[in-house]
C-alpha positions as CSV (number, residue, x, y, z in Angstrom):
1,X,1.4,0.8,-26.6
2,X,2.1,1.6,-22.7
3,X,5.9,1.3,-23.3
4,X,5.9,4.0,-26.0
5,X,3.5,6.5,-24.3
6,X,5.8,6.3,-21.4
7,X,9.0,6.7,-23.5
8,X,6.7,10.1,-24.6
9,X,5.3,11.0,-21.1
10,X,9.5,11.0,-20.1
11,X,10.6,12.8,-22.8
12,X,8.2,15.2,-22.1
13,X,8.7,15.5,-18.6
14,X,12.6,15.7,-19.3
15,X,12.1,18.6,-21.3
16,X,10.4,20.7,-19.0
17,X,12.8,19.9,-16.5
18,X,15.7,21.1,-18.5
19,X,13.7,24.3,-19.1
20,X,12.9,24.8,-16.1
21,X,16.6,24.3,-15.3
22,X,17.2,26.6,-18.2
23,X,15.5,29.2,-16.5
24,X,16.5,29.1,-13.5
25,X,20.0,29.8,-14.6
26,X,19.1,32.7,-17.2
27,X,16.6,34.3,-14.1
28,X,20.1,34.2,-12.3
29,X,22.7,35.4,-14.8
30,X,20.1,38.3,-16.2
31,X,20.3,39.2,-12.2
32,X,24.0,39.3,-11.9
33,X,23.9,41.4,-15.5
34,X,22.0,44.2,-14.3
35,X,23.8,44.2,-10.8
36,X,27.3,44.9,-12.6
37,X,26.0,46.7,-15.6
38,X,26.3,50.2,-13.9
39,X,29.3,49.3,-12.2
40,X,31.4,46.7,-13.6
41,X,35.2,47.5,-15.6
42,X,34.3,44.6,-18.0
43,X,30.8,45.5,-18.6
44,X,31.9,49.1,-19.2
45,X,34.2,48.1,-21.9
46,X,32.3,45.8,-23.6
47,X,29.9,48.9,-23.8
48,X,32.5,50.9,-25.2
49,X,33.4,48.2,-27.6
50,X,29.8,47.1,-29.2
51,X,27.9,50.8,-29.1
52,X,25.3,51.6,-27.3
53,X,23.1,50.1,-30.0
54,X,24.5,47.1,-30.0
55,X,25.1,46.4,-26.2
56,X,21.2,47.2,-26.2
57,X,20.6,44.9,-28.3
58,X,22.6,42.2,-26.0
59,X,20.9,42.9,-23.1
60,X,17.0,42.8,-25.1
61,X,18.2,39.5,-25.9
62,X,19.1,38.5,-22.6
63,X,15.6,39.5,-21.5
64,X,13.4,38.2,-24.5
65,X,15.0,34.9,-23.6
66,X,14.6,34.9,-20.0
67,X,10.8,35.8,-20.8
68,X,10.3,33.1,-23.2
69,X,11.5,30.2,-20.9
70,X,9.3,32.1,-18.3
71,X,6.3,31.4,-20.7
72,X,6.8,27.9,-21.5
73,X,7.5,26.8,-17.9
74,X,4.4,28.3,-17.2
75,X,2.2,27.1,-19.8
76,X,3.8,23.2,-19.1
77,X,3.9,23.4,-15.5
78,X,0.3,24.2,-13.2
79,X,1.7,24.7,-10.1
80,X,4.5,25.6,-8.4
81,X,7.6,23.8,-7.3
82,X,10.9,23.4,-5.8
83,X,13.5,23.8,-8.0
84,X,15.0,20.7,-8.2
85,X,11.7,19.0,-8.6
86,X,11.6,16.9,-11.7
87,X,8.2,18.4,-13.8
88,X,5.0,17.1,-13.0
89,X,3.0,16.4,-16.2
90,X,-0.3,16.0,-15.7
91,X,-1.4,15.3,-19.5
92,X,-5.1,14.7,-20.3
93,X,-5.6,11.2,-22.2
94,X,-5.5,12.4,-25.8
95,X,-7.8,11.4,-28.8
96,X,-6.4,9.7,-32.0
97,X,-8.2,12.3,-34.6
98,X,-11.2,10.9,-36.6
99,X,-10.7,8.0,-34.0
100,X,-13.3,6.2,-32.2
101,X,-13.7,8.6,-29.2
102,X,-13.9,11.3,-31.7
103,X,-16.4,9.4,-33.8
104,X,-19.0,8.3,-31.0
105,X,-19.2,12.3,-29.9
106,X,-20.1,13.0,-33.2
107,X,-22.7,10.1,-33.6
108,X,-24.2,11.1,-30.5
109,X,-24.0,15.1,-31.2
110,X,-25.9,14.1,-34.6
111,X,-28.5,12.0,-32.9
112,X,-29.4,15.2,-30.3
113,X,-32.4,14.1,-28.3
114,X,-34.0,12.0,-30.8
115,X,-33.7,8.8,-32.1
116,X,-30.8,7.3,-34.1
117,X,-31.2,8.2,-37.6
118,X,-29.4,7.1,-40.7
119,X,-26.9,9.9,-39.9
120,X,-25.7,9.3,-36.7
121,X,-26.0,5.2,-37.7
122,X,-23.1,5.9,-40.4
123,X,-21.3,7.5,-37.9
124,X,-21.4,4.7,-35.5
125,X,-21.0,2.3,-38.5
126,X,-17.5,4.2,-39.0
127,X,-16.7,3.6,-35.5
128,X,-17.3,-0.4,-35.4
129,X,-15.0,-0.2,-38.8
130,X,-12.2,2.0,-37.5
131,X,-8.6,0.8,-37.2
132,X,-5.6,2.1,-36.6
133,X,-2.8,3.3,-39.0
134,X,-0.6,-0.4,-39.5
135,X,2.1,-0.9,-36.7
136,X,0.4,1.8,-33.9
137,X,-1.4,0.3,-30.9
138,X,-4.2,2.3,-30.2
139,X,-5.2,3.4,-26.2
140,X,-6.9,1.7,-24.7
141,X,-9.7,4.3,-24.1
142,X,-9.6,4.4,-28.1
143,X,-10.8,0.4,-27.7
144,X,-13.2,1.1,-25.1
145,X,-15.2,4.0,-27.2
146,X,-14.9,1.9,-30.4
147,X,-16.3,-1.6,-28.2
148,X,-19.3,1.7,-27.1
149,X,-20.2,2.9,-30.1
150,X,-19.5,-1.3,-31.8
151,X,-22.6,-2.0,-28.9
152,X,-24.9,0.8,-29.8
153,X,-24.8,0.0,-33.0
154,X,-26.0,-3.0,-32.6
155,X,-28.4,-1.8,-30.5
156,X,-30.1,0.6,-32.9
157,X,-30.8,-2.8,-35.6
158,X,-32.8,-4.6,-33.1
159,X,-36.0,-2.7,-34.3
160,X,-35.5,-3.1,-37.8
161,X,-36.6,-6.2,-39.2
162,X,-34.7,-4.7,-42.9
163,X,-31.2,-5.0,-41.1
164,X,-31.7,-8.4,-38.7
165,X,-29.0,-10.0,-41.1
166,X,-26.6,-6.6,-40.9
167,X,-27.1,-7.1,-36.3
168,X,-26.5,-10.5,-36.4
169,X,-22.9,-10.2,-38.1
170,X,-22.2,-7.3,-36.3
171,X,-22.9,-8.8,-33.1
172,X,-20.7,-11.5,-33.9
173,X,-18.1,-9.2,-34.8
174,X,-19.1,-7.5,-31.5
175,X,-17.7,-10.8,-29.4
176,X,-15.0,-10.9,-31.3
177,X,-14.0,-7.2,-30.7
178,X,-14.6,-8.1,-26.7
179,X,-12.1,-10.9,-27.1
180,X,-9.2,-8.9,-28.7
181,X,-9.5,-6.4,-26.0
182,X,-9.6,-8.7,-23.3
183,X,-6.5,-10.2,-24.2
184,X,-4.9,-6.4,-24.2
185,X,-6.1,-6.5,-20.1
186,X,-4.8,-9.8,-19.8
187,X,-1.3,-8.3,-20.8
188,X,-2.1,-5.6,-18.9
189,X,-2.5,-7.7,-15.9
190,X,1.0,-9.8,-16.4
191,X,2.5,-6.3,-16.5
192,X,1.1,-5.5,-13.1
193,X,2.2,-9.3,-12.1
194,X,5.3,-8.6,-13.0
195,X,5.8,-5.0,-11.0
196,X,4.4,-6.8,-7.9
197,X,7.6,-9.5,-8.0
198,X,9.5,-6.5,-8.3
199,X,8.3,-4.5,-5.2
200,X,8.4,-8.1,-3.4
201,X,12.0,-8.4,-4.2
202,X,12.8,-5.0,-3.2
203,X,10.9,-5.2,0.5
204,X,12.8,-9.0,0.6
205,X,16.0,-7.5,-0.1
206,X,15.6,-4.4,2.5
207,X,16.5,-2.1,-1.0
208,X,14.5,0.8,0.5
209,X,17.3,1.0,3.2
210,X,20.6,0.3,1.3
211,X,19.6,1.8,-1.8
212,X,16.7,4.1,-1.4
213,X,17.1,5.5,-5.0
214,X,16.0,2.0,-6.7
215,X,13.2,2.1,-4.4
216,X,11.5,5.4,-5.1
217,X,12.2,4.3,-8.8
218,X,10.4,1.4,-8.5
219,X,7.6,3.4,-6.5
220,X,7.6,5.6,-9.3
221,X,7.4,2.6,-11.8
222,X,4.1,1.8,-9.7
223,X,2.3,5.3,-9.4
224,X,2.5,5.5,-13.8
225,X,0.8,2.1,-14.3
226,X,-2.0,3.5,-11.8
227,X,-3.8,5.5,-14.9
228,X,-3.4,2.4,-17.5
229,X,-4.6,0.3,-14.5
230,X,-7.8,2.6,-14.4
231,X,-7.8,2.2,-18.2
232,X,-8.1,-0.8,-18.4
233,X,-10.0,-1.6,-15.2
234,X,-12.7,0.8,-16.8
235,X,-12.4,-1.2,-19.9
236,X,-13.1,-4.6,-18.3
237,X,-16.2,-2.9,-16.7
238,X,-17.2,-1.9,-20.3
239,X,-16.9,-5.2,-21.8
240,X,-18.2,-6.9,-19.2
241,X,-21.6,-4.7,-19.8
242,X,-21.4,-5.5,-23.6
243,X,-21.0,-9.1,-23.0
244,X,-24.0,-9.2,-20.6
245,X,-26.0,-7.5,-22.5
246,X,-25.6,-10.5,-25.6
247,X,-26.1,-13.3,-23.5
248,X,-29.3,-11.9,-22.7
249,X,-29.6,-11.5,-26.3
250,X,-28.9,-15.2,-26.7
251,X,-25.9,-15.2,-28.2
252,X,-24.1,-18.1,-26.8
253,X,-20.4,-16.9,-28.9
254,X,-21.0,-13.9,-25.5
255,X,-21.7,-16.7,-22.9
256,X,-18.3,-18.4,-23.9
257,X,-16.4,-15.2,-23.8
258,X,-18.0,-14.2,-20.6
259,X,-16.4,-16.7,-18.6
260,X,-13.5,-15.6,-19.0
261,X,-13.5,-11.8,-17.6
262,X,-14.3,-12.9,-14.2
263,X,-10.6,-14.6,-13.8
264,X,-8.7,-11.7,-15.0
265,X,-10.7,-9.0,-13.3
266,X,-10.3,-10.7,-10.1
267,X,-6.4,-12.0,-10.9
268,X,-5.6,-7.8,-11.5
269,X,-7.9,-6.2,-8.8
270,X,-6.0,-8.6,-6.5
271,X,-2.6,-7.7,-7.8
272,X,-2.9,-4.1,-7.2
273,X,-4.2,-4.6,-3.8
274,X,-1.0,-6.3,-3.2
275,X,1.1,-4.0,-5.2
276,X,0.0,-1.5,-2.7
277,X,0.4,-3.6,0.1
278,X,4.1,-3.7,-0.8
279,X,4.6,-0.4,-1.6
280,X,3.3,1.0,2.0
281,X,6.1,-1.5,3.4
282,X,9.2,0.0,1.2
283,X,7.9,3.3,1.9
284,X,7.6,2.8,5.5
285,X,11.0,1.8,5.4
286,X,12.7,4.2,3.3
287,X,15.2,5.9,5.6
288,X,13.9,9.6,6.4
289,X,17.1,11.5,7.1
290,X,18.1,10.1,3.5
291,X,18.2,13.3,1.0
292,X,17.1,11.7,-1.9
293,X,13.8,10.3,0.6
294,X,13.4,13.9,1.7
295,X,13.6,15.1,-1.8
296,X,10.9,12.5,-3.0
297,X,8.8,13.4,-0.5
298,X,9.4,17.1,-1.0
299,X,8.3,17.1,-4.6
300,X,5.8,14.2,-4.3
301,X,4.5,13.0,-1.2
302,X,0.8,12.7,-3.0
303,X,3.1,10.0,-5.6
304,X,1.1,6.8,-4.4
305,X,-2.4,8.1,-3.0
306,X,-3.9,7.4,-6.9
307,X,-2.9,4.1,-6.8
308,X,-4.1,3.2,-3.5
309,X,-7.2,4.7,-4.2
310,X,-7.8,2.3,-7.1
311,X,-6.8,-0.5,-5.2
312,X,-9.6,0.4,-2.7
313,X,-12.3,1.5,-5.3
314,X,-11.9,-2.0,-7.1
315,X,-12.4,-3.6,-4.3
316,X,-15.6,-2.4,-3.1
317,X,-16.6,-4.0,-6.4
318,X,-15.7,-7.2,-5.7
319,X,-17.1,-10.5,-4.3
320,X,-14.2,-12.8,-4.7
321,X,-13.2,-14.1,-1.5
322,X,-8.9,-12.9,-1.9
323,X,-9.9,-10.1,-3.4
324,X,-12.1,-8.8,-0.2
325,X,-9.3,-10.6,2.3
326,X,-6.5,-8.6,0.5
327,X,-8.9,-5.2,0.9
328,X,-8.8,-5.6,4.5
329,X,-5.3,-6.4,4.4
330,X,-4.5,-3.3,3.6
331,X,-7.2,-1.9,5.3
332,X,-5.8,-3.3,8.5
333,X,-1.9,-2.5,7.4
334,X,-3.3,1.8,6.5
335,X,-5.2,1.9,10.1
336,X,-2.7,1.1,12.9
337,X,-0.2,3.0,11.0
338,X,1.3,6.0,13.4
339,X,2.3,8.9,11.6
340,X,3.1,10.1,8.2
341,X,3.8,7.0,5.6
342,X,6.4,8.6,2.6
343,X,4.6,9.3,-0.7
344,X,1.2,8.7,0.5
345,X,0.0,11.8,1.1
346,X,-1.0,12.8,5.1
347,X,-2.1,11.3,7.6
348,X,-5.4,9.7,7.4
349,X,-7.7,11.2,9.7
350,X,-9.5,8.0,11.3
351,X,-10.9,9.9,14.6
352,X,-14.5,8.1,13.5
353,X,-15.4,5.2,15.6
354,X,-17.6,2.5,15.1
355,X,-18.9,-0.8,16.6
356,X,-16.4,-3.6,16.4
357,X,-17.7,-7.7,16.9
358,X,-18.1,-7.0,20.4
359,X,-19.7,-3.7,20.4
360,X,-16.8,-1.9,21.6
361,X,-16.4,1.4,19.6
362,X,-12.8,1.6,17.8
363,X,-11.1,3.3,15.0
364,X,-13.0,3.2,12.0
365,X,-10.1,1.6,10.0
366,X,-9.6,-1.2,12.3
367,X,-14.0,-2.4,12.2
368,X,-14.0,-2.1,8.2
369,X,-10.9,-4.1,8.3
370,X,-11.6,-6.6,10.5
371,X,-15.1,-6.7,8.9
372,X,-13.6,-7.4,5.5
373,X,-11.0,-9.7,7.0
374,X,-13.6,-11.8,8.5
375,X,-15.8,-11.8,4.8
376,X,-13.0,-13.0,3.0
377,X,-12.1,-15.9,6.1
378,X,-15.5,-17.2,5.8
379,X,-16.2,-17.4,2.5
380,X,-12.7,-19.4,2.2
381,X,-12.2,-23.0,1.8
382,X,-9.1,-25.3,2.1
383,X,-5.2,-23.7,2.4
384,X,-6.7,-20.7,1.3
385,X,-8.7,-20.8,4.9
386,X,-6.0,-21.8,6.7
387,X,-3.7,-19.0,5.3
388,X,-6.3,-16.7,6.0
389,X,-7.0,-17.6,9.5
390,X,-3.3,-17.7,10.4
391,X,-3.1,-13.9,8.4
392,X,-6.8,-12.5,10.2
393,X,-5.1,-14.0,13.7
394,X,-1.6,-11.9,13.0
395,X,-3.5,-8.5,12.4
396,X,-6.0,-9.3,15.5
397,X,-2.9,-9.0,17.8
398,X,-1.9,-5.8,15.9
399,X,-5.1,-4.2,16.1
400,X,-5.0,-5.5,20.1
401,X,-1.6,-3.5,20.4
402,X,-2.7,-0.8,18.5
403,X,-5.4,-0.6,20.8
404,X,-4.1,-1.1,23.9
405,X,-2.0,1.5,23.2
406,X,-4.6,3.9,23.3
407,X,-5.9,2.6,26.4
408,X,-9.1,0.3,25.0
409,X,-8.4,-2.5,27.1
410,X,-11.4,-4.5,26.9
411,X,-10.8,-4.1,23.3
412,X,-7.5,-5.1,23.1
413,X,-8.1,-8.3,25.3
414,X,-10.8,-9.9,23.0
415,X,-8.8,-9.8,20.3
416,X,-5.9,-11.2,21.7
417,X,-8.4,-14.2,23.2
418,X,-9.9,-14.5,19.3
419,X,-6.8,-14.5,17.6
420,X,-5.7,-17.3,19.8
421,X,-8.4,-19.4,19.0
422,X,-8.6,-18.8,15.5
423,X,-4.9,-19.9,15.4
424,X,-5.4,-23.1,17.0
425,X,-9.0,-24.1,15.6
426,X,-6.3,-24.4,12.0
427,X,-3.4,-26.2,13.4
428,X,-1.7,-22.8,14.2
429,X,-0.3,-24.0,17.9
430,X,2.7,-21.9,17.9
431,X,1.0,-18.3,16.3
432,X,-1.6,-19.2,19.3
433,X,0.6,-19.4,21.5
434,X,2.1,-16.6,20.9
435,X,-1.0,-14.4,20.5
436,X,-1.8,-15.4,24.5
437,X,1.1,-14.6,25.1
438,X,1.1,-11.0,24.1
439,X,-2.2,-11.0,26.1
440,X,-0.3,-11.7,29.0
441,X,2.1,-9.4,28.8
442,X,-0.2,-6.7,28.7
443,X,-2.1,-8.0,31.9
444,X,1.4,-7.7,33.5
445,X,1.7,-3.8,31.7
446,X,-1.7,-3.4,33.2
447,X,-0.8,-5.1,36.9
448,X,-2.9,-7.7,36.5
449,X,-0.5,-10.3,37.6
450,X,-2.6,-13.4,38.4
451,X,-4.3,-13.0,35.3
452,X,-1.0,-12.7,33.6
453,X,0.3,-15.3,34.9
454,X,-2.8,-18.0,34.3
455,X,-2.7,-16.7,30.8
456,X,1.1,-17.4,30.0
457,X,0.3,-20.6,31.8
458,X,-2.7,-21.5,28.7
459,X,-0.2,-20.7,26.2
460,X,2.7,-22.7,27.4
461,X,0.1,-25.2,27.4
462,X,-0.6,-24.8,23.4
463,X,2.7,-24.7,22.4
464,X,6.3,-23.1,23.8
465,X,6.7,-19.7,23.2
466,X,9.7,-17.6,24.6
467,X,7.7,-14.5,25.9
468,X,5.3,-16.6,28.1
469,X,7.8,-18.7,29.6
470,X,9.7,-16.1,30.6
471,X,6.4,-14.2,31.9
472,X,5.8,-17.9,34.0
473,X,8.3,-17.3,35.7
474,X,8.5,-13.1,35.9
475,X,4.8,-13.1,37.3
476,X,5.5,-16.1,39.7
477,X,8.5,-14.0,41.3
478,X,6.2,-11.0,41.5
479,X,3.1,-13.1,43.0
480,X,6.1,-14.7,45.4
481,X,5.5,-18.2,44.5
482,X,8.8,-19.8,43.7
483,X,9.6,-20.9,47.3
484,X,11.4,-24.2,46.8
485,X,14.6,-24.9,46.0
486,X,13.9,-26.8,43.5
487,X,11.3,-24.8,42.1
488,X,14.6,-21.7,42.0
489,X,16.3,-24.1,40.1
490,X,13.4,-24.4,37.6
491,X,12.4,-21.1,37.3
492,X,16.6,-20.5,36.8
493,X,16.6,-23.2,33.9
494,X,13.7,-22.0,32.2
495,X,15.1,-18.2,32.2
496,X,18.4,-19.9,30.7
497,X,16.5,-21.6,27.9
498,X,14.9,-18.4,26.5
499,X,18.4,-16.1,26.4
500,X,18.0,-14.3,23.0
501,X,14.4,-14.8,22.2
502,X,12.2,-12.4,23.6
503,X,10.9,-9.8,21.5
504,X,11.8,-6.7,23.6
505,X,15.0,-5.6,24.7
506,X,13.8,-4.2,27.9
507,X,12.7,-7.7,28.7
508,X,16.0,-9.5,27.8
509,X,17.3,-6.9,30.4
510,X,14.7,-8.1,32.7
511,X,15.5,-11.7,32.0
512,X,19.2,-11.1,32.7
513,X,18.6,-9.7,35.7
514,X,15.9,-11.8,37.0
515,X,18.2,-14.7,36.2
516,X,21.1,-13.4,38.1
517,X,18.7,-13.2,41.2
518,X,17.6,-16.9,41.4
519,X,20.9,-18.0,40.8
520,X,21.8,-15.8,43.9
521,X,19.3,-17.0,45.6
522,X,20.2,-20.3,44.8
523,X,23.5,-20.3,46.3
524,X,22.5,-19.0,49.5
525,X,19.9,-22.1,50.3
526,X,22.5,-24.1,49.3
527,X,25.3,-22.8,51.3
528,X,23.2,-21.9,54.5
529,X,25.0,-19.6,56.6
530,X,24.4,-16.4,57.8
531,X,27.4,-15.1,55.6
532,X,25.9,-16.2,52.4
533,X,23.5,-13.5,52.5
534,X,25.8,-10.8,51.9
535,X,26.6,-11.9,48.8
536,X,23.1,-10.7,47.3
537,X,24.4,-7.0,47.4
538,X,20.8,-5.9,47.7
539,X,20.0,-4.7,51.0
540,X,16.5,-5.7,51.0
541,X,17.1,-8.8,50.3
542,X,19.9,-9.0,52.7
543,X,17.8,-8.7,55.4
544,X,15.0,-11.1,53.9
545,X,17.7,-13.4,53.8
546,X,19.0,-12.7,57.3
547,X,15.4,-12.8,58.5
548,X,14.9,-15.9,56.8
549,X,18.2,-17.9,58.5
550,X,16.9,-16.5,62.1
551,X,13.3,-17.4,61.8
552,X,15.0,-20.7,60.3
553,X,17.6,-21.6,63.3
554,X,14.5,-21.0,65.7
């Protein structure tokens, strides 16, 4: 059914393109024919040749032809666009004729604003009996009218002691209905299962750089499931109310069926959450000076906003634990994002501040994010809590350098502190580490030193982690602490052991250089003399040095 409507949507879409191709070249050859036809040998001969009837008729032609691609460019395509822009169809879900949409609008238009009467009850009795012509899968909002008008039938019996038989077989056939489609969501569910591997395997594979065509394909593939996502989303919702309302009926065939929605909504509200999730990363890395990114982004830079929207909406529905953790995911992902992400629209405008955990005020992105983060943690029990504290204590230390970027320091600092402890309280000693360690090296950014430096100290004492042993020894050089020689020789070793491993290269530079000097250093308190100190080429701490021997030899 989805395969074959999207086989029609491209067609379609093909075809406009090539007329709007079409006209394009007419619109410029009909120009070039009236710049020469006053002027041109050629054109004056042919002229001569056909008559001035005939070369009339030529040029009416020209125009009548020019005018009709005009007209059906227009009717086809709502707004306007850049010429190389493939068309934009925006088609309106169609109705199968005397199908079940068609059919409950007239059961309900024959009802007015009374009661159901034998009338409008055929009508709905046609509905609950259509099918579909053999071989042709119906839409799925064709299914979700016929499981409407199916319901309100039964409804309408439940007065009528004359047709108690009639309701109870119809309600059977009711569940039955409920099943059939629910298997259709199920499929549609693998199919979104199956994009997601493919925008996984993209991201792995770094397609979005090497080959950014596949990846705006693939993107595209995403952004046309969105509306038979909503479909069938909205068709869930439905069948879920039908089902509800039988169990309360008593019909225990509905309590059966019912438990079995709950997995697949929350199995497909999930995968499109992540579906998303992936997609902002392949667009984020889509190369920018690329032609066919510019392009994309030219004709569609709106391509994914549907889809993310979706993702959001359905999960403001739900209470499943992943399903809420994913949300603020996301959440957390769209919020510390700087600048425009390709093919999802502009910038989201997230100057609204709220109250964070501590009270601080902070984007609004980051507090719902956290908020949901934190939802989905707690209500989590075995791997999946472990997972979820190591993921909540990862986008903590984003948000904190996110938001220490902006200058919210006390902001920035608890979260680096929580996302530490989080880490560790589930066997995460090296991502705690780490997390501490970040924090110091924003006390160091900030001058803090002596904070720094007892903060690198507390992660080193969780776990090794490159960035705060070098800091150890950075903020101990600063705070002129390292006195010894063998504390130099130390502090040398343990620059040594961290070459190629700090996250910055402005701090590898530092390293480098910081290395250099203790090994200096070094040689001079073991060589003595008043000679040695010229060899540290810095004239400051030449005379240190010199300073040093004198106050020494006293």
């Amino acid at each position: 059914m989805d395969i074959i409507a999207l086989h029609a949507q491209s067609a379609m879409e093909d075809t406009i393109y090539m007329g709007r191709q079409l006209y394009s070249a007419v619109q410029e050859g009909g120009i070039a024919l009236f710049t020469v036809v006053g002027g041109s040998p050629f054109m004056k001969k042919m002229r001569a040749k056909l008559g001035p009837r005939k070369f009339a008729a030529v040029i009416s032609a020209a125009i009548v032809l020019t005018f009709l691609v005009f007209v059906f460019v227009l009717v086809f395509d709502e707004e306007p666009m850049a010429a190389n822009c493939p068309a934009q169809v925006r088609q309106p879900l169609g109705t199968i004729p005397h199908g079940p949409t068609q059919l409950l609008a007239l059961a309900q238009e024959a009802k007015g604003n009374g009661s159901w009467n034998p009338s409008s009850k055929q009508i709905l009795r046609q509905c609950a009996k259509w099918e579909p012509a053999q071989g042709v899968a119906p839409p799925i909002q064709e299914l979700r009218a016929q499981l409407e008008g199916h319901d309100t039938l039964v409804a309408t019996m439940a007065d009528d002691e004359d047709e108690a038989a009639e309701m109870a077989m119809e309600g059977l056939a009711l569940v039955e209905r409920t099943r059939y489609v629910l298997g259709l969501i199920v499929e549609m569910s693998d199919q979104c299962d199956t994009m997601l591997g493919k925008l996984h395997a993209i991201r792995r594979a770094d397609t979005a750089s090497l080959n950014p065509s596949e990846a705006i394909v693939a993107l595209s593939g995403l952004a046309g499931f969105e509306k038979h996502a909503r479909e069938g989303l909205s068709t869930l919702k439905t069948l879920t109310d039908i089902l509800e309302t039988r169990v309360e009926a008593g019909d225990w065939d509905a309590e059966d069926s019912m438990h079995e929605v709950p997995p697949v909504r929350i199995r497909f509200r999930g995968c499109l959450l992540k579906c998303v999730r992936e997609a902002r990363a392949i667009s984020v890395a889509l190369p920018q000076a690329s032609p066919i990114t510019q392009r994309a982004q030219q004709c569609r830079s709106d391509l994914l906003v549907p889809a993310e929207q979706l993702a959001f909406q359905e999960a403001e529905k739900e209470v499943d634990p992943g399903v809420v953790f994913s949300a603020g995911l996301l959440m957390s992902e769209v919020s510390v994002t700087v600048g425009q992400t390709p093919l999802f629209g502009a910038p989201k405008d997230d100057t609204e501040m709220l109250e964070d955990a501590q009270g601080i005020l902070v984007p609004r992105g980051i507090a719902l994010g956290e908020q949901k983060l934190l939802q989905g943690f707690q209500n989590s029990f075995g791997p999946d809590e472990t997972e979820r504290a190591a993921l909540s204590a990862i986008r903590l230390c984003q948000h904190a350098k996110f938001l220490m970027q902006m200058g919210a320091d006390s902001a920035a600092e608890w979260r680096y502190r929580a996302g530490a402890e989080l880490a560790s309280k589930h066997g995460r000693d090296k991502l705690a580490s780490h997390s501490l360690a970040q924090l110091s090296y924003f006390l160091s950014v900030r001058g803090r030193g002596e904070t720094a430096l007892q903060v690198a100290n507390e992660a080193m004492a969780i776990g090794f982690d490159p960035l705060a042993s070098y800091l150890q020894v950075a903020m101990r050089m600063d705070l002129g602490v390292i006195r010894t020689e063998e504390e130099t020789r130390s502090a040398a070793d343990q620059l040594m052991a961290v070459v190629g491993k700090l996250p910055m290269r402005h701090l590898e530079e530092q390293r480098t250089a910081t290395h250099s000097n203790l090994l200096a250093w070094q040689e001079v308190s073991e060589t003595g003399s008043f000679a040695s100190c010229f060899s540290l080429g810095d004239a400051a701490q030449m005379l240190i040095c010199l300073a040093s021997r004198v106050a020494y030899d006293m």
